[in-house]
C-alpha positions as CSV (number, residue, x, y, z in Angstrom):
1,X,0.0,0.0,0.0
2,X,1.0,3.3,-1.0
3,X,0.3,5.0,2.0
4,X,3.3,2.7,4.1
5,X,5.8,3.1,1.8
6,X,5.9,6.7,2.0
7,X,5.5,6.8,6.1
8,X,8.2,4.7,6.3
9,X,10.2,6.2,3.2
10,X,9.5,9.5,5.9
11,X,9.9,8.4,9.1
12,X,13.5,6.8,7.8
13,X,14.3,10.5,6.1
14,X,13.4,12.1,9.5
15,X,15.4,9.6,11.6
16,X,11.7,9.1,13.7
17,X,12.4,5.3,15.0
18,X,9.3,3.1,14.6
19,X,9.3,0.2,16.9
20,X,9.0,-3.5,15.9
21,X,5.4,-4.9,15.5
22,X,3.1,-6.4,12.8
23,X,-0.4,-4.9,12.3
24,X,-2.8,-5.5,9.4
25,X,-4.3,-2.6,7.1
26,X,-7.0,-2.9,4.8
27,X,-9.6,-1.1,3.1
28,X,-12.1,-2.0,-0.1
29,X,-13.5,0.2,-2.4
30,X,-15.9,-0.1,-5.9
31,X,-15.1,3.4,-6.6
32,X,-13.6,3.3,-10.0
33,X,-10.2,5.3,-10.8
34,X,-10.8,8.8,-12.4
35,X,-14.5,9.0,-11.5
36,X,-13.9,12.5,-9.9
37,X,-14.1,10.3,-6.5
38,X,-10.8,10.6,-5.7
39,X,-11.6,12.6,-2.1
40,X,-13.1,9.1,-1.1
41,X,-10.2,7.6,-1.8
42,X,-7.8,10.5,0.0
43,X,-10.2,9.5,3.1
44,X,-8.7,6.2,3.2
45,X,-5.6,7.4,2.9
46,X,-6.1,10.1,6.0
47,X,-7.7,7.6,7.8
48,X,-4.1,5.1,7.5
49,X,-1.8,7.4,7.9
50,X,-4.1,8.7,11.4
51,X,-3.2,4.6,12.4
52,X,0.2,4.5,11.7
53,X,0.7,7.6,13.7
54,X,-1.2,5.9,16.1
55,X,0.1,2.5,15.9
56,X,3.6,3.6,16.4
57,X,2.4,6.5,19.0
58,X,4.4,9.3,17.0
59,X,1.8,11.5,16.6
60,X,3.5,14.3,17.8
61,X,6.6,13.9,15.7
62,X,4.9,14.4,12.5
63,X,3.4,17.6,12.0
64,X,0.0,18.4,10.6
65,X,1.4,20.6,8.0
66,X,3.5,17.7,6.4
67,X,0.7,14.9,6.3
68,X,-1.6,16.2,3.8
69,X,1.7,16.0,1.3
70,X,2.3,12.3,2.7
71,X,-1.0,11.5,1.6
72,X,-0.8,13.0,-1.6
73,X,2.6,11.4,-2.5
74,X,0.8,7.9,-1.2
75,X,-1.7,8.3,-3.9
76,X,0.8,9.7,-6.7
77,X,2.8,6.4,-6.0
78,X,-0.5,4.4,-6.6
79,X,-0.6,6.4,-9.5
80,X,-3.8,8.5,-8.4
81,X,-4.1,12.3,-9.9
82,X,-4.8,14.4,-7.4
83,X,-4.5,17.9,-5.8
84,X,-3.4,19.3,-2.4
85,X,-6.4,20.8,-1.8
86,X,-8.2,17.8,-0.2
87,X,-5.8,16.7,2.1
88,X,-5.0,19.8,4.0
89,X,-8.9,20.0,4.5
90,X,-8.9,16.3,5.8
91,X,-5.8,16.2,7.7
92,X,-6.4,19.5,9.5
93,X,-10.1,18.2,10.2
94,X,-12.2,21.0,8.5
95,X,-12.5,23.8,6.4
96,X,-9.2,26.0,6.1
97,X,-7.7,29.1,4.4
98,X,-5.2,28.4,1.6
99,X,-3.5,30.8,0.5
100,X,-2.8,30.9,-3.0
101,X,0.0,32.8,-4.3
102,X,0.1,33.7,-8.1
């Protein structure tokens, strides 16, 4: 899953030690690719990278401002098109002001 690789490719980058431990990860979805349902799919993708954060209790060590971009490079390794847009509403838990500078 897309969504590991880049934690861990992160975590590894950031020297943030994750401790030994198996857990499963799963999710299912009939949404077909390049429906214009991709924020679904970026809600899977919050909601596993809110477990491994979780799972490894490092939380704190990753800041809110950098998930959003985890997320998106999880689902631009999965090959997903998608914008930034979605993922600092989700990971920041709500509507937001973006600024955007031209």
């Amino acid at each position: 899953m897309g969504i590991c690789k880049v934690f861990h490719n992160y975590c590894r980058d950031n020297n943030i030690s994750l401790h030994e431990g198996n857990f499963t990860l799963a999710y299912d979805t009939n949404i077909p690719r390049q429906t214009g349902f991709q924020v679904l799919e970026c809600y899977y993708f919050c909601a596993a990278l809110s477990c491994l954060l979780d799972f490894y209790d490092i939380r704190q060590l990753v800041k809110v401002d950098v998930r959003s971009s985890l997320i998106l490079n999880a689902e631009k390794e999965l090959g997903i098109v998608a914008g930034l847009q979605g993922r600092v509403a989700q990971v920041y838990g709500g509507l937001v002001y973006m600024a955007h500078v031209w």
